[in-house]
C-alpha positions in Angstrom: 1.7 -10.7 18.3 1.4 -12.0 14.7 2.2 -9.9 12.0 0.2 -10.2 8.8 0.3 -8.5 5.3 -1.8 -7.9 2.7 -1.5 -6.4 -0.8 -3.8 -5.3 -2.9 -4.1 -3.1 -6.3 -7.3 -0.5 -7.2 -7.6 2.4 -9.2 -8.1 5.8 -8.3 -11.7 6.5 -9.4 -11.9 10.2 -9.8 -8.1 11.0 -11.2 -7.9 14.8 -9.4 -4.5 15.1 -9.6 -1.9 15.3 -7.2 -3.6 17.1 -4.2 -6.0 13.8 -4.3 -3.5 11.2 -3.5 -1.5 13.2 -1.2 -4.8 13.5 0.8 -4.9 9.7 0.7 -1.0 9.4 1.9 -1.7 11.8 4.9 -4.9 10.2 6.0 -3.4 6.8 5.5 0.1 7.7 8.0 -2.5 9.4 10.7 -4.7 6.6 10.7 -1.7 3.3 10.2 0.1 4.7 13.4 -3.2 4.8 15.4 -3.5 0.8 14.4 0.1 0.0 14.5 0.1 -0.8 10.8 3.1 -0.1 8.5 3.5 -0.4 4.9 4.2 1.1 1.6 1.8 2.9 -0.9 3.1 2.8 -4.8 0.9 5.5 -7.6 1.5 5.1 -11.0 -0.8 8.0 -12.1 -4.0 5.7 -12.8 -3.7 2.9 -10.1 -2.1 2.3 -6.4 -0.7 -1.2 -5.4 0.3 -1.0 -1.4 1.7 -3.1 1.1 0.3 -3.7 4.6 1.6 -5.0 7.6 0.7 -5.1 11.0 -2.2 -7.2 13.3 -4.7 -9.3 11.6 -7.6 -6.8 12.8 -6.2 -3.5 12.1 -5.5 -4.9 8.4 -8.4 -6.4 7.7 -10.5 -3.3 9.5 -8.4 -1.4 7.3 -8.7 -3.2 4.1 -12.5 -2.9 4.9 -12.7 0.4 4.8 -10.5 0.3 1.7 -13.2 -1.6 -0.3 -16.0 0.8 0.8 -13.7 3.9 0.0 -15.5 5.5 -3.0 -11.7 6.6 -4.3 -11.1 3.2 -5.1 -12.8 0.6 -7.7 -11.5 -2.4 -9.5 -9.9 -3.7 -6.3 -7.6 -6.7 -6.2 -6.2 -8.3 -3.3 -2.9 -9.8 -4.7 -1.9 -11.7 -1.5 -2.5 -12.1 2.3 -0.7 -14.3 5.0 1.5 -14.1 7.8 4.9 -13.2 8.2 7.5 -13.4 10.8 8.9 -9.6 10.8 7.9 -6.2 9.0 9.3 -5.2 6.1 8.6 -1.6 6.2 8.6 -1.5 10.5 9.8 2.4 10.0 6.6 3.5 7.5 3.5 4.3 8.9 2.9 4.5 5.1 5.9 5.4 2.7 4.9 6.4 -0.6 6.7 4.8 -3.2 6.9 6.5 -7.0 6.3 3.9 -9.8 9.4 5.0 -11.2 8.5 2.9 -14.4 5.1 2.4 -16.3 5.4 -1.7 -15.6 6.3 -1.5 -12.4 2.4 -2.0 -10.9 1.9 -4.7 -13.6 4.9 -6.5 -12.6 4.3 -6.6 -8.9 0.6 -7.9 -10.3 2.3 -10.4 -11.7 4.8 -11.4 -8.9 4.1 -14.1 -5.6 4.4 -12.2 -2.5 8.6 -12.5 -2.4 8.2 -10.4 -5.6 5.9 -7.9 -4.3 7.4 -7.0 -1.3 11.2 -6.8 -2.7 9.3 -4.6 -5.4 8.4 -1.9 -2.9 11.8 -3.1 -1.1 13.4 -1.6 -4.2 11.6 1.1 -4.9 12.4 2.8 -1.6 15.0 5.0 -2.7 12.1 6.8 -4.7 10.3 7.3 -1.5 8.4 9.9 0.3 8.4 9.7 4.0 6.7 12.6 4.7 4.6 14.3 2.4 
């Protein structure tokens, strides 16, 4: 089966604190291991950024549901294609601190290599399980 990727950036619309993205984060790991997607979510405070991986349907059925989600507006897909193996293949969704106030703009402003060796990166400021 192929695996395909996508990455996109949206602010959160209603900033409610904390409890409001760790809702996301759960909802997100329950539903990406029902659809055999993987990935990475990043939060700077204002805006996410994440990583998915898995098949073609399940991400763009997910991404969907993304665009319609009335938590997010101002949503950018950065990239799509296909790749030949996961790079997150043990996160149903890690959740990845922007441990600097660029970090979102620079992976913005990366190709796909930098995005995903971004979140590669930023691992060691991960959450697993929330």
């Amino acid at each position: 089966m192929e695996t395909r990727y996508l990455v996109y950036l949206s602010r959160l619309v209603d900033p409610m604190g904390p409890g409001a993205v760790a809702g996301i984060i759960r909802e997100s790991r329950g539903n990406n291991a029902i659809r055999g997607l993987t990935g990475a979510l990043m939060f700077d405070g204002e805006r996410f950024c994440q990583y998915l991986e898995g098949p073609a349907d399940e991400i763009m059925r997910t991404f969907t549901a993304i665009q319609h989600d009335a938590r997010h507006a101002a949503i950018e897909l950065l990239a799509s294609g296909s790749a030949r193996e996961r790079r997150f293949a043990s996160w149903s969704m890690a959740y990845v601190y922007a441990v600097t106030p660029t970090l979102i703009d620079e992976i913005g402003g990366g190709g796909i290599r930098g995005v995903a060796d971004a979140f590669a990166s930023a691992l060691v400021h991960c959450d697993g399980d929330l």
